[in-house]
C-alpha positions in Angstrom: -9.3 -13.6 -1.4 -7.4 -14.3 -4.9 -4.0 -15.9 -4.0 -1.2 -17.0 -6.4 -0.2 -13.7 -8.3 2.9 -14.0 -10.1 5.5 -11.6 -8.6 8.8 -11.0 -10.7 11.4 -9.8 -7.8 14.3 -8.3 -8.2 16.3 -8.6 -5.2 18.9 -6.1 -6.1 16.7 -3.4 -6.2 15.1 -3.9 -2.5 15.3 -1.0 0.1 16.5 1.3 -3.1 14.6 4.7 -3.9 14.7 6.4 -7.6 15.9 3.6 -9.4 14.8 4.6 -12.1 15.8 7.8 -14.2 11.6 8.4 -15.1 8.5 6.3 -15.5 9.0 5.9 -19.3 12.6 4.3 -18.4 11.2 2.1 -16.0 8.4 1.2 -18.6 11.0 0.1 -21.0 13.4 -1.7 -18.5 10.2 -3.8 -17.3 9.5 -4.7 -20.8 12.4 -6.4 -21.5 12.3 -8.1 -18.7 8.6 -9.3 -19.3 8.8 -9.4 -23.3 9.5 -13.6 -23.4 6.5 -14.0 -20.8 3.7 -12.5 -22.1 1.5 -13.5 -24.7 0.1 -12.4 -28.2 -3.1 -12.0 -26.6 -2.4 -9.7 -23.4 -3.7 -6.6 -22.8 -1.2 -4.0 -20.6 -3.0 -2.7 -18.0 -1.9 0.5 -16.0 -2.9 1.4 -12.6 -3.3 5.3 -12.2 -0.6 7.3 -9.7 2.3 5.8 -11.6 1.3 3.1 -13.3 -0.2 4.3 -16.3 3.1 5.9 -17.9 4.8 2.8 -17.0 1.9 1.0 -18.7 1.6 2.9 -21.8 5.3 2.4 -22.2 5.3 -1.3 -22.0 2.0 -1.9 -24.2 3.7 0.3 -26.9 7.3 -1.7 -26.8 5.5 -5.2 -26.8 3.0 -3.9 -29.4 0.2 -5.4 -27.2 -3.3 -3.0 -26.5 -3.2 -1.0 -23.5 -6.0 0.3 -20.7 -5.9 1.8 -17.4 -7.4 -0.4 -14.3 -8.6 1.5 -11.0 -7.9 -0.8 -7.8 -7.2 0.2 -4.5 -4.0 -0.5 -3.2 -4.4 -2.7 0.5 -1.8 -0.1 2.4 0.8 -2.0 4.6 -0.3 -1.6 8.5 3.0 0.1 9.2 4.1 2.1 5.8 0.8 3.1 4.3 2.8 4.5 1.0 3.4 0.7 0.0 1.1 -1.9 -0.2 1.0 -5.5 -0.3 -1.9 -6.3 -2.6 -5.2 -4.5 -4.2 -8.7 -4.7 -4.8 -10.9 -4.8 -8.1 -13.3 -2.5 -9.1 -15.4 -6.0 -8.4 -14.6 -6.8 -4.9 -11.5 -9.4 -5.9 -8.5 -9.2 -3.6 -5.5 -9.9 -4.6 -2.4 -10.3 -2.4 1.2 -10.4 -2.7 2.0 -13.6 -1.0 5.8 -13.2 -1.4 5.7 -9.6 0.5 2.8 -10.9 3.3 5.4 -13.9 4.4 8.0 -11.2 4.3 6.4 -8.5 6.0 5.2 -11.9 8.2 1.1 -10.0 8.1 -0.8 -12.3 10.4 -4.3 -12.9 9.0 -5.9 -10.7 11.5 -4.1 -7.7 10.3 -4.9 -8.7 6.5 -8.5 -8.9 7.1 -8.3 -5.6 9.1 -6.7 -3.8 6.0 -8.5 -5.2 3.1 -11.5 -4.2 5.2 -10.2 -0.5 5.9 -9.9 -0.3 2.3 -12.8 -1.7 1.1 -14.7 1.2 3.2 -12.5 4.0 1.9 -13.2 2.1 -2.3 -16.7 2.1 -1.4 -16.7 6.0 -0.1 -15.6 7.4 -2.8 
């Protein structure tokens, strides 16, 4: 499993619903909150249900390329509309460390749901 992702949190916006007026609002919002971190060279990527309007709005405002990556998100155990990591096209896992310490997800229950959805990835 790939460890170490870089989370940008924003605790004042924990336990909130609609935040954000749209997508394309929340697409500009995150780019100016990204636009001193990211390099000439980076490529946007946008993961479909949601992702991709957010995406396409932060490639265009930091006039970096854009393309749309297809993961599966690793559900959490108890509120499967959320997750707390995903897996590659390729097999790669990647967690949210931050949210598994805070959710405190024993190992056991990781393995259990990275394995559920590795089944469902490789089912469809």
């Amino acid at each position: 499993m790939s460890t170490g992702v870089n989370v940008i949190d924003e605790p004042a916006l924990r336990q909130k619903r609609h935040v954000f007026q749209n997508r394309l609002k929340a697409g500009q919002i995150l780019a100016g909150k990204i636009n001193g971190l990211v390099s000439t060279d980076a490529l946007i990527l946008g993961i479909p249900a949601g992702g991709v309007p957010v995406g396409k709005t932060v490639a265009r405002k930091l006039h970096r390329p854009f393309d749309v990556l297809v993961v599966r998100k690793i559900q959490i155990p108890f509120e499967p509309e959320a997750g707390f990591g995903a897996i590659s096209p390729d097999g790669t896992v990647f967690l949210n460390e931050t949210l598994v310490k805070q959710l405190d997800l024993k190992p056991q229950a990781i393995s259990q749901c990275v394995e559920k959805t590795s089944r469902v990835a490789k089912s469809s």
